[in-house]
TORSELO-605966 format. One record per residue: x, y, z of N, C-alpha, C, O in turn. Coordinates in steps of 0.05 Angstrom, whole numbers, padded with zeros to 5 digits, always signed. Atoms other than C-alpha are relative to their C-alpha. Layout:
<pts>
XYZXYZXYZXYZ;...
</pts>
This chain:
<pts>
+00017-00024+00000+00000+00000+00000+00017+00025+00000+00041+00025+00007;-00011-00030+00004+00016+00072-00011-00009+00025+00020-00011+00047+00010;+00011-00015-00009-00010+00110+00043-00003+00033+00003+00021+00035+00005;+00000-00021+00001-00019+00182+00047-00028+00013+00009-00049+00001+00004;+00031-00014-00011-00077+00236+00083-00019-00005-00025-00018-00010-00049;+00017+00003+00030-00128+00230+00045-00035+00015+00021-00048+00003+00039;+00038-00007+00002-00204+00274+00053-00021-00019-00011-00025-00023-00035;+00015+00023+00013-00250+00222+00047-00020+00019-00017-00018+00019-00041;+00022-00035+00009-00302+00283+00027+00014+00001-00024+00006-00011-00043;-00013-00005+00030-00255+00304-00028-00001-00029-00015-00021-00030-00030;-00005+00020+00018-00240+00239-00060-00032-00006-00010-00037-00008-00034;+00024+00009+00017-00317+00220-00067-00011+00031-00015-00027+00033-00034;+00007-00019+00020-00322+00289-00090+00008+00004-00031-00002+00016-00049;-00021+00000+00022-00271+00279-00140-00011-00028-00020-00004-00030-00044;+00003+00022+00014-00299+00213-00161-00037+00000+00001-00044-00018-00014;+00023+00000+00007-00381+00224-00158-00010-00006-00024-00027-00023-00030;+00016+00008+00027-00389+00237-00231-00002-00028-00014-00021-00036-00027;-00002+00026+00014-00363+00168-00252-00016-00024+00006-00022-00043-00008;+00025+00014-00015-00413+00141-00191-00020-00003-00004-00033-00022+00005;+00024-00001+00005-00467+00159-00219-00005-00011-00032-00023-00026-00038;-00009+00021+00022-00441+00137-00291-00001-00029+00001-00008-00044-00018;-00004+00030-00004-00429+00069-00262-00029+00002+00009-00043-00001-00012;+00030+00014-00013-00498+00060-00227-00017+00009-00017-00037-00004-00014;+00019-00009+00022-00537+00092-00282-00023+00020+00009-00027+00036+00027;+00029-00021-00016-00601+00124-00280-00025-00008+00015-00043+00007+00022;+00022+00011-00017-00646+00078-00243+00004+00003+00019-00014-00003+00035;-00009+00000-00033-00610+00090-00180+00005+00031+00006+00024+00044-00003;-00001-00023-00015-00623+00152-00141+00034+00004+00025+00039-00005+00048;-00019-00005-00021-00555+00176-00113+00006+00024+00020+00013+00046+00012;-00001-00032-00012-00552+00226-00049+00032-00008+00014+00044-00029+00010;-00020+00000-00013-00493+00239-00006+00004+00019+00018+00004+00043+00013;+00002-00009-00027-00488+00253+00071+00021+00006+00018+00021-00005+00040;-00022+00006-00019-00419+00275+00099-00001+00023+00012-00015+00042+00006;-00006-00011-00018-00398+00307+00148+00022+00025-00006+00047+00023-00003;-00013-00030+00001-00370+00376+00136+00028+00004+00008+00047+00007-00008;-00027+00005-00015-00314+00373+00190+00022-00029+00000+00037-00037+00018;-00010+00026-00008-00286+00310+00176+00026-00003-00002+00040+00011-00016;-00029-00002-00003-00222+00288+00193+00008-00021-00023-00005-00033-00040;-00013+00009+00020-00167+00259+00158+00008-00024+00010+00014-00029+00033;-00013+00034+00004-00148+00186+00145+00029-00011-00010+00036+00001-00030;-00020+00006+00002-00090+00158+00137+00001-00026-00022+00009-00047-00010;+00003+00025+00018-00096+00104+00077+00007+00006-00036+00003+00027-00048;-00002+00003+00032-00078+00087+00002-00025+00015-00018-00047+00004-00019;+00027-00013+00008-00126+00131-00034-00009-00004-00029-00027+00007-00041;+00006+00012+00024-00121+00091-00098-00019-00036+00013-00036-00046-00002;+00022+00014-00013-00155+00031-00054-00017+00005+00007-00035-00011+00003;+00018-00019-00015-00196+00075-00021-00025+00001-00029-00049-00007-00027;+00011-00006+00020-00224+00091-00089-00008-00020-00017-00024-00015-00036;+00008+00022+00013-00228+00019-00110-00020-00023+00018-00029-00045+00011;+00016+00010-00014-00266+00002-00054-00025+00014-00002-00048+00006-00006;+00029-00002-00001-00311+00045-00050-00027-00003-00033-00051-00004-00035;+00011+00021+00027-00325+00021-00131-00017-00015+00009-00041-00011+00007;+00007+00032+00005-00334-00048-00116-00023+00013+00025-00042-00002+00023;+00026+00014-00008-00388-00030-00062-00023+00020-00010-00047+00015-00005;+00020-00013+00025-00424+00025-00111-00009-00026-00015-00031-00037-00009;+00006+00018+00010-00421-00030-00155-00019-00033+00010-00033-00049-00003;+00014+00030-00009-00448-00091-00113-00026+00019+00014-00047+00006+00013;+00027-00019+00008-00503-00033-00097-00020-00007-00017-00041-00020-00018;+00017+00000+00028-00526-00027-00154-00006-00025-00014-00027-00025-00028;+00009+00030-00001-00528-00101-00166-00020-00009+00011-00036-00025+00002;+00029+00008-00024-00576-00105-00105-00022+00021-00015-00041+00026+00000;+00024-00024+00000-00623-00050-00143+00002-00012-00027+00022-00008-00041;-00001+00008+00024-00639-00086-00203-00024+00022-00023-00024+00030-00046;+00011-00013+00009-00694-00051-00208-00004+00030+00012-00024+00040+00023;+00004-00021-00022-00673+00013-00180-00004+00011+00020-00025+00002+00031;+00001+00002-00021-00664+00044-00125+00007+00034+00018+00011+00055+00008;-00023-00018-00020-00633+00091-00064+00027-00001+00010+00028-00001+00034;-00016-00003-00009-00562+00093-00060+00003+00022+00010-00006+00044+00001;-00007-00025-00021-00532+00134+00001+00030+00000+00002+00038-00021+00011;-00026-00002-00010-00462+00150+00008+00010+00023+00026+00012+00047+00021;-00007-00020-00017-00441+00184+00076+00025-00008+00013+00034-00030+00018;-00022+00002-00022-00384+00201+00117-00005+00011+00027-00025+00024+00029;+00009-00006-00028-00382+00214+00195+00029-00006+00014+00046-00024+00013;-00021+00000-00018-00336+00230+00241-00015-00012+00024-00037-00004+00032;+00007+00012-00028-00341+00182+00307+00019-00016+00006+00034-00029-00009;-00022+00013-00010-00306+00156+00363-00022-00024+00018-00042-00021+00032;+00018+00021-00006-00329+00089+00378+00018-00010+00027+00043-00015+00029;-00009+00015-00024-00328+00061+00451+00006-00020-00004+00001-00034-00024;-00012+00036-00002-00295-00003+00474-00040-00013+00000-00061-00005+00010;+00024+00013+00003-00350-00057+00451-00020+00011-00010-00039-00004-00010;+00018-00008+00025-00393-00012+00406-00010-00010-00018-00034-00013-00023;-00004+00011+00026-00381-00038+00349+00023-00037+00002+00046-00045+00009;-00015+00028-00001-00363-00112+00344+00015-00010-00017+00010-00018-00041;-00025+00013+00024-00294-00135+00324+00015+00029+00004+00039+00027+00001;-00011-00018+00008-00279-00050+00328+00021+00003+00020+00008+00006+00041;-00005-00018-00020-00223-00029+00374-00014+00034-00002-00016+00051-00020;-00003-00031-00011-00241+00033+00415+00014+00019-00020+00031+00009-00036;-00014-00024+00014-00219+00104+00381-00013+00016-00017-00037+00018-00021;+00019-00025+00023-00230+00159+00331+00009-00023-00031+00029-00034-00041;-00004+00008+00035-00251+00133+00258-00012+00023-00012-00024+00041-00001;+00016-00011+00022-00273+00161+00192-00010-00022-00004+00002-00044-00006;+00015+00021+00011-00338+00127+00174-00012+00002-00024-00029+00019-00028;+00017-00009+00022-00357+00118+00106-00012-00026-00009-00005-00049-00011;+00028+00024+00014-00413+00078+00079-00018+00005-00016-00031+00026-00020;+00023-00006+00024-00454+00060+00024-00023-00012+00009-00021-00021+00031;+00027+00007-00015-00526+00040+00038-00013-00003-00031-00010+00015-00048;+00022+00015+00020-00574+00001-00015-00027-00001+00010-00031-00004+00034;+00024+00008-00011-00646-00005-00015-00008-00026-00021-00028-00028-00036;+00018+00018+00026-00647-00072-00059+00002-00022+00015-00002-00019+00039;+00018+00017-00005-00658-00135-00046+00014-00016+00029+00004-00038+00036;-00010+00001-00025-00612-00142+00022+00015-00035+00003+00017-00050-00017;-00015+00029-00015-00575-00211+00059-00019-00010+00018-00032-00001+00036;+00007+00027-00025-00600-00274+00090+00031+00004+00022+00054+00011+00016;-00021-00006-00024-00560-00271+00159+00023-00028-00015+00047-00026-00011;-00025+00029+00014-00521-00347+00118+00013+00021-00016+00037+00025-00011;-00022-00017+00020-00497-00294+00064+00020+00023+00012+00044+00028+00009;-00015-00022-00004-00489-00234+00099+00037-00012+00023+00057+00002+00026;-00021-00002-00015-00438-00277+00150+00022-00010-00026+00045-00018-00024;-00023+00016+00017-00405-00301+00087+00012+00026-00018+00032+00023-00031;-00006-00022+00026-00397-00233+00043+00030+00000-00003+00038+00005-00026;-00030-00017+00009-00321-00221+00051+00013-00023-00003+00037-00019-00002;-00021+00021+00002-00295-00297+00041+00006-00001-00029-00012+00000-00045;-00017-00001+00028-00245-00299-00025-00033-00023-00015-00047-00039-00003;+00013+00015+00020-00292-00330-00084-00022-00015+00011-00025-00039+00006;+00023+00004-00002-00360-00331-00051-00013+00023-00011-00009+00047-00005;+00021-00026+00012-00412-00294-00093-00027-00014-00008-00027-00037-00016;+00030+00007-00009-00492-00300-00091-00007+00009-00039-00029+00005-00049;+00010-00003+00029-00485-00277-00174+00006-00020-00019+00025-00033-00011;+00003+00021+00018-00490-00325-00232+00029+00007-00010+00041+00028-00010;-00024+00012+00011-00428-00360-00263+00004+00034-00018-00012+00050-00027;+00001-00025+00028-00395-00302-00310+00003+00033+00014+00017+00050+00004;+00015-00015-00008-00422-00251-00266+00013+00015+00021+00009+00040+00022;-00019-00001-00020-00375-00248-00204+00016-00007+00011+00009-00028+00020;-00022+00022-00004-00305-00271-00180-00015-00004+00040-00018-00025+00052;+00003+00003-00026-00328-00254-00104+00021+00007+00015+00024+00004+00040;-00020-00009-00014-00271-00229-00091+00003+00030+00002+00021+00037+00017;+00015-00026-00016-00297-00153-00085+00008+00013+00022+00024+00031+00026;+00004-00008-00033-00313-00147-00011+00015-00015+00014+00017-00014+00039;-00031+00013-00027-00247-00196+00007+00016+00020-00009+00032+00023+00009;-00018-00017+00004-00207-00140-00026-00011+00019+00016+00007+00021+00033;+00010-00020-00018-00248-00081+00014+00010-00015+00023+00028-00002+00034;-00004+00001-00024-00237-00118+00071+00026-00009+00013+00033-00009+00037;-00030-00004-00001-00168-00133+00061+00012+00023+00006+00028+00028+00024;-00009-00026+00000-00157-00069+00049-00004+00021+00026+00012+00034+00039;+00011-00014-00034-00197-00038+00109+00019-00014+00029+00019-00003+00051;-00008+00017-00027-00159-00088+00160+00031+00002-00012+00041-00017-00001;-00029-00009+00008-00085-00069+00129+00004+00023+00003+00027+00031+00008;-00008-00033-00009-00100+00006+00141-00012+00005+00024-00022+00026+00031;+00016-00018-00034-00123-00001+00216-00030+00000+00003-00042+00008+00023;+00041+00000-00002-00205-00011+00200-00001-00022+00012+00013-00039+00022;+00017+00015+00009-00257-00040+00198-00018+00002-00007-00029+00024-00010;+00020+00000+00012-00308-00062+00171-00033-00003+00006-00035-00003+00030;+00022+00009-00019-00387-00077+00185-00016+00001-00012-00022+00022-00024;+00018+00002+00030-00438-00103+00142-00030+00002+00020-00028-00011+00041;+00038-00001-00002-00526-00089+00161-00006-00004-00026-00001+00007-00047;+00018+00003+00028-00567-00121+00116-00024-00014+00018-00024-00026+00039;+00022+00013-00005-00636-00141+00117-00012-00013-00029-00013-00002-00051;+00008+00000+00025-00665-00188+00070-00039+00011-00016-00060+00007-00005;+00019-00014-00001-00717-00149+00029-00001+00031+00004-00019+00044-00005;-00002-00029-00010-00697-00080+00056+00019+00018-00011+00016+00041-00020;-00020-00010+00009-00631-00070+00037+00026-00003+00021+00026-00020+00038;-00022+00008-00011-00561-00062+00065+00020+00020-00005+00025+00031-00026;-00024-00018-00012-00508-00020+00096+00026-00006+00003+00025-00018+00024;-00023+00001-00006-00429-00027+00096+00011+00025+00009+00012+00048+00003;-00022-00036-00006-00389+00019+00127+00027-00003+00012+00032-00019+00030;-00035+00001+00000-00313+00030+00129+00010+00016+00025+00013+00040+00021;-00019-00021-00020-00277+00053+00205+00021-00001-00009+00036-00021-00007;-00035-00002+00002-00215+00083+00177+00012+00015+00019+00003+00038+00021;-00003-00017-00023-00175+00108+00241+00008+00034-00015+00022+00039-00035;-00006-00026-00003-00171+00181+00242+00034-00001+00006+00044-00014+00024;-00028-00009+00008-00095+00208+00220+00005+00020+00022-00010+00037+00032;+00008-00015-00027-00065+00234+00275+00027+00024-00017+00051+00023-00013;-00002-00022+00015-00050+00296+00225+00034+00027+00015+00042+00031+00038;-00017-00022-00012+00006+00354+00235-00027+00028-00010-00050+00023-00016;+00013-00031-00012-00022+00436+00238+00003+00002-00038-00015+00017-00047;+00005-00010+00023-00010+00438+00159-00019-00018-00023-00033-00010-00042;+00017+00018+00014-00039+00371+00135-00025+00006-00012-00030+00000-00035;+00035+00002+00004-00113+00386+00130+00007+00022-00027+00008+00009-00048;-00003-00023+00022-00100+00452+00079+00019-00024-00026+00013-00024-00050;-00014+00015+00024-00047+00398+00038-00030-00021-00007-00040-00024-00029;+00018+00022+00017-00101+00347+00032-00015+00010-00016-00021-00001-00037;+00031-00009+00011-00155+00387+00011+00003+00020-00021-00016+00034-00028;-00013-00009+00028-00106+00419-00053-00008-00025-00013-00005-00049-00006;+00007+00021+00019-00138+00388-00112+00027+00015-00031+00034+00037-00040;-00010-00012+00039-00095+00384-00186-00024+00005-00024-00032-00017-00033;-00001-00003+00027-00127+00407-00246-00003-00024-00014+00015-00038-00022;+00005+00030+00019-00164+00346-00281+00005+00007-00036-00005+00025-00049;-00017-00003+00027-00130+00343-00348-00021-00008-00016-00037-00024-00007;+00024+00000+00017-00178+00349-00412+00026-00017-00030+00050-00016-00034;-00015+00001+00031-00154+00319-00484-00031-00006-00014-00053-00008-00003;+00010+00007+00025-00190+00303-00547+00002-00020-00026-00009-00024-00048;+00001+00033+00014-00166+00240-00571-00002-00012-00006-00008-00021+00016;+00011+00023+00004-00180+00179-00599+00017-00023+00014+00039-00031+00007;-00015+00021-00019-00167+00125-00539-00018-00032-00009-00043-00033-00011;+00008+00035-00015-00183+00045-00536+00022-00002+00029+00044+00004+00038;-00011+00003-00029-00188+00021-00469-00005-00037-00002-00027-00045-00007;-00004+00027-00003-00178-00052-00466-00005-00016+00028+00018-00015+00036;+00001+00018-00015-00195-00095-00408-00018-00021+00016-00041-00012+00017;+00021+00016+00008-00232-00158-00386-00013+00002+00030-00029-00016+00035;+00016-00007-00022-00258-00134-00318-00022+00036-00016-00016+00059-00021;+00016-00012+00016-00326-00109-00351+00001+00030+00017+00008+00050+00005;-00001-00018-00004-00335-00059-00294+00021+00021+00004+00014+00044+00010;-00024-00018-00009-00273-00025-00284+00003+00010-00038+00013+00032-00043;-00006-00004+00026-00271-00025-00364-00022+00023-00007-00012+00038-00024;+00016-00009-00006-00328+00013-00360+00005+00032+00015+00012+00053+00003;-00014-00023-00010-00313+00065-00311+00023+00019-00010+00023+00044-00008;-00029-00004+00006-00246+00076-00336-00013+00019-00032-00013+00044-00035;+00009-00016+00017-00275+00092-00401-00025+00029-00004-00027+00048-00020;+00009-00020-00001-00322+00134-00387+00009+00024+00021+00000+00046+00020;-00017-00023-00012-00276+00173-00335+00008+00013-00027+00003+00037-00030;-00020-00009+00012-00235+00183-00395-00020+00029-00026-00011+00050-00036;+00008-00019+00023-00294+00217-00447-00013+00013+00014-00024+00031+00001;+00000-00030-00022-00313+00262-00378+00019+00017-00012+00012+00039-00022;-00026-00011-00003-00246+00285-00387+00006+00013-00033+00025+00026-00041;-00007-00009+00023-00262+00296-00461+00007-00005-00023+00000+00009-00042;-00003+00022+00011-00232+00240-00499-00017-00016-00013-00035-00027-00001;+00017+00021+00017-00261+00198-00563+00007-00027+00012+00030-00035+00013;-00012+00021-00021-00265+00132-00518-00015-00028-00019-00039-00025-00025;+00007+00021+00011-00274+00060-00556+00007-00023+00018+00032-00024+00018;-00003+00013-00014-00272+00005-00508-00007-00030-00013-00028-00035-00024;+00008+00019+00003-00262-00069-00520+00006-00022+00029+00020-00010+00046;-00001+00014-00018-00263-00134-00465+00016-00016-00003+00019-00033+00015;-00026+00021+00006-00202-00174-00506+00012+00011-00016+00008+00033-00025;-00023-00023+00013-00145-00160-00543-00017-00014-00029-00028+00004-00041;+00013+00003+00025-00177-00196-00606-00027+00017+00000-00032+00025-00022;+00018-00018+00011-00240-00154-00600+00014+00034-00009+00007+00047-00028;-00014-00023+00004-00191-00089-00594+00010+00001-00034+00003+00016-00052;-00009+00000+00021-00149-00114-00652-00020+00010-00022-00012+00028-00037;+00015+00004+00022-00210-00118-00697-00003+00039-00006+00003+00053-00025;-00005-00021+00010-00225-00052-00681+00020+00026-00013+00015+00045-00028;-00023-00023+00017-00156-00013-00695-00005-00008-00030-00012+00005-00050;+00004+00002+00044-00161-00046-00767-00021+00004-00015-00022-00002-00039;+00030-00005+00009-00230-00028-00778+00009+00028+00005+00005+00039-00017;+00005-00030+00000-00215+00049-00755+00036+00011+00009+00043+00014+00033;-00037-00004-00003-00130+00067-00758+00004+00024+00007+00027+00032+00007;-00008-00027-00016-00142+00137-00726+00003+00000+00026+00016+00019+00033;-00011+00004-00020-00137+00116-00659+00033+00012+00007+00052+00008-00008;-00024-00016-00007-00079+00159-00621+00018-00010+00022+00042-00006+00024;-00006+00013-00017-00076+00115-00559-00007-00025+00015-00030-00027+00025;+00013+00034-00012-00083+00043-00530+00004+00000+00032+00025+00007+00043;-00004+00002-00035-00093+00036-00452-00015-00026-00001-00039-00029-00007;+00002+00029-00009-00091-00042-00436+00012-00009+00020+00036-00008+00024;-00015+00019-00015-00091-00086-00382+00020-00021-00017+00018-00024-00041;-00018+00021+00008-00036-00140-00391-00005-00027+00013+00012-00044+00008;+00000+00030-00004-00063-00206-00357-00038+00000-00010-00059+00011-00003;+00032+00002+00015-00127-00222-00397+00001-00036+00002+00019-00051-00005;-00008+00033+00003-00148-00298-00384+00003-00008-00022+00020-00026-00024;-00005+00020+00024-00155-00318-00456+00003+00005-00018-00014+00020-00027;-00010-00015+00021-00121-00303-00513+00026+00014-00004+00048+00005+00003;-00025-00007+00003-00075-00258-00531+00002+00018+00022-00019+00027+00033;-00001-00015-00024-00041-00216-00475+00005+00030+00003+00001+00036-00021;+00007-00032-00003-00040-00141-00462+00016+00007-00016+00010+00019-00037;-00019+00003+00014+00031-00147-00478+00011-00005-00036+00023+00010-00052;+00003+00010+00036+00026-00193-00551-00017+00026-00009-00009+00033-00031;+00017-00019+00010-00027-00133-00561+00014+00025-00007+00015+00037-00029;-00009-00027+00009+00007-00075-00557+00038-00005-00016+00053+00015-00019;-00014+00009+00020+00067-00114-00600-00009+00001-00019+00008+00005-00037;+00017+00016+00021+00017-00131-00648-00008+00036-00018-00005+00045-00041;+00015-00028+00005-00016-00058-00646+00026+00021-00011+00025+00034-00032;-00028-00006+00004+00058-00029-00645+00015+00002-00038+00027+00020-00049;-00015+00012+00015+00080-00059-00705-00020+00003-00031-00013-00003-00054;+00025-00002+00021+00011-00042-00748-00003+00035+00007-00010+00047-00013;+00000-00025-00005+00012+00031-00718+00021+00014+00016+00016+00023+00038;-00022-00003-00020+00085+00051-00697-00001+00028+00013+00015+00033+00032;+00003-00026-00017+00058+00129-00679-00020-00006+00018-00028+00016+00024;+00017+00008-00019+00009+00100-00629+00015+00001+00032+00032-00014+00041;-00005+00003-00030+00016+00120-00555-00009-00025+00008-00025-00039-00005;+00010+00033-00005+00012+00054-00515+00013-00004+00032+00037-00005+00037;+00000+00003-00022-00002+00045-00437-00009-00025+00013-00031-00034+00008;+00009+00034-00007-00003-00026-00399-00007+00015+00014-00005+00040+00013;+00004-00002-00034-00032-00033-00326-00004-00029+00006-00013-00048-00008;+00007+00035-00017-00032-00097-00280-00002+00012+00024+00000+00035+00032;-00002-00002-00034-00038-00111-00208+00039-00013-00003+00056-00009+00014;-00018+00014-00005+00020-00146-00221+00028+00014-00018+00049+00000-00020;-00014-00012+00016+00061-00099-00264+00032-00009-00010+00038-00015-00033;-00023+00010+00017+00135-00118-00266+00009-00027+00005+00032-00033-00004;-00002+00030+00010+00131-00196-00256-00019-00006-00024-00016-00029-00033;+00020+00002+00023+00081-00195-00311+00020+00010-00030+00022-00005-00050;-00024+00000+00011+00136-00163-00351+00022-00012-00008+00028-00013-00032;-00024+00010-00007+00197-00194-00334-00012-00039-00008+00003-00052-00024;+00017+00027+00013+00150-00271-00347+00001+00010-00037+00008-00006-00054;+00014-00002+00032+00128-00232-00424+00030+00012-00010+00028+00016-00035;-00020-00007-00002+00205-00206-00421+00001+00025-00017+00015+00028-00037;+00000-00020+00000+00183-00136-00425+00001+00025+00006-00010+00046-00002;-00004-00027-00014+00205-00093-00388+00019+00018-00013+00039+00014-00027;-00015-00028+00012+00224-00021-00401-00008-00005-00036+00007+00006-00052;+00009+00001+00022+00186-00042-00470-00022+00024+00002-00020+00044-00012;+00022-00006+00007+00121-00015-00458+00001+00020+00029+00015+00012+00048;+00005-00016-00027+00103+00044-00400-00018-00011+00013-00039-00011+00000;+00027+00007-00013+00059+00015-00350-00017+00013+00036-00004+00026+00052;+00011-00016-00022+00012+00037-00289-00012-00022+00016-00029-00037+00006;+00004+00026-00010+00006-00012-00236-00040+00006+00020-00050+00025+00032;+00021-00001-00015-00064-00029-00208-00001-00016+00027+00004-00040+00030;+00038-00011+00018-00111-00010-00173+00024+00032+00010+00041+00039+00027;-00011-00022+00011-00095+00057-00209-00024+00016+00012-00047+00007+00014;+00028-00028-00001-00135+00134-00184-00006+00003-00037+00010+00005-00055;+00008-00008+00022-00172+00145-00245+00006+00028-00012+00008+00032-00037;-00015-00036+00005-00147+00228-00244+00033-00009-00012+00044+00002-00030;-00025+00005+00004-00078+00191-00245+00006-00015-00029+00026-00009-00041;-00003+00007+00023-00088+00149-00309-00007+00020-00017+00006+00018-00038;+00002-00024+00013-00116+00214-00339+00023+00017-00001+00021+00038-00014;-00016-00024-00008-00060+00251-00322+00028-00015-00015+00044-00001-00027;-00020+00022+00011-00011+00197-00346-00008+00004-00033+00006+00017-00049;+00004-00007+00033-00039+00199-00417-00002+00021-00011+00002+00022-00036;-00002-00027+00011-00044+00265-00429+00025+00017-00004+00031+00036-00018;-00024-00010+00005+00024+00272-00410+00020-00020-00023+00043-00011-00029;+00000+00013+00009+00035+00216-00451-00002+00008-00037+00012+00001-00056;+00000-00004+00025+00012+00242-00511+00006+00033-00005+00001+00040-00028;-00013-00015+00005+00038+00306-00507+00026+00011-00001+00034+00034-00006;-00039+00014+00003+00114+00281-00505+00003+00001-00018-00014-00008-00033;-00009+00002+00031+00156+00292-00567+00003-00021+00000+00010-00033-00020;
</pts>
């Protein structure tokens, strides 16, 4: 992990539009934080991929639309409050569903690696073991309400940062979200993040063509050769690999900008024996930060 302060407030402010992009328009989104809130101390590219995955398993529960709530709150939870919490000051942030909620058998199972209640295809289940990985590596925790029928509440205690006198004014400096006008493919076979990603990118202004393999990508560069930039994952289960792709793409379009990403970035490399071939951005990536990467990207002699 990468830790650094981080405004929980800012970051979902910074990331709303794409929230509401991802959940669509059947789902009513409000948002309840807390004004004064303090600062956290956590990876704010996890931070941002958590609170995804539980937008997203949201909006899963609202099939047929709904109330998503996102709030933050400052509280200091007594000894035995909260079960499982040590005592102290957290930042609490939680999403809240009104769809179709947990049997008490599911809800005690939500965060085990490769359990998921969605059809084959549909879900690895591994989601809410990464949130809660993640929450229990930066000092949380975690704490699931659900009712089935009603809906269902998670919410994240991240301890409160025990801040210096200038921190709070550094956190809460935003950069300048970078605009272009280019023609991007976004490549990768995690539907929602492929998703997101691309439509962060044509917020930002960008002609965005998105495929879910490197043979559907291929088809399209040779069907349309104005494309300016390729942004691909590099471990795709089947087929050809992020890597063979942007060889392939390389070698058919040698003025083509061209950006990997993995979780796994330079053993994924060093296995495809490419390193220092291709520039890459290791996941899980801030979405402002892959914007900011390509733009500087393609404005490099």
């Amino acid at each position: 992990m990468n830790p650094k302060l981080v405004n929980a407030n800012q970051l979902i402010g910074e990331f709303q539009g794409l929230i509401r992009q991802a959940v669509g328009a059947g789902c009513k989104i409000t948002l309840r934080t807390d004004d004064r809130l303090w600062l956290c101390h956590v990876d704010p590219a996890l931070l941002e991929t958590a609170l995804l995955n539980l937008v997203l398993n949201a909006r899963d529960a609202m099939p047929d639309g709904g109330v998503l709530e996102i709030a933050t709150q400052n509280i200091v939870v007594e000894e035995d409050a909260v079960a499982g919490c040590p005592a102290g000051p957290y930042v609490m942030l939680s999403v809240t569903d009104t769809g179709c909620g947990m049997s008490p058998e599911v809800r005690d199972r939500v965060f085990e690696p490769f359990f998921t209640t969605k059809e084959v295809g549909k879900g690895t289940g591994l989601g809410l073991s990464m949130v809660y990985g993640f929450v229990r590596q930066s000092g949380g925790h975690i704490a699931v309400d659900s009712t089935a029928g009603v809906g269902t509440t998670i919410a994240l205690y991240l301890p409160r940062a025990a801040q210096g006198p200038d921190a709070e004014e550094e956190a809460s400096q935003t950069q300048a979200m970078p605009t272009g006008s280019e023609r991007i493919l976004v490549v990768d076979d995690n539907e929602d993040l492929l998703k997101v990603t691309s439509e962060m990118l044509a917020i930002f202004g960008y002609q965005v063509s998105s495929a879910g393999n490197a043979t559907d990508a291929l088809k399209m560069l040779q069907a349309e050769q104005d494309f300016e930039f390729l942004f691909t994952d590099v471990a795709m289960p089947s087929g050809m690999s992020g890597v063979e792709l942007a060889r392939e793409v390389k070698r058919v379009k040698p003025s083509i900008k061209i950006l990997l990403t993995s979780g796994y970035a330079r053993e994924i490399l060093e296995r495809q024996n490419a390193v220092d071939e291709f520039p890459i951005i290791a996941k899980p990536y801030r979405l402002a930060e892959v914007a900011r990467r390509i733009q500087a990207m393609l404005h490099e002699s």
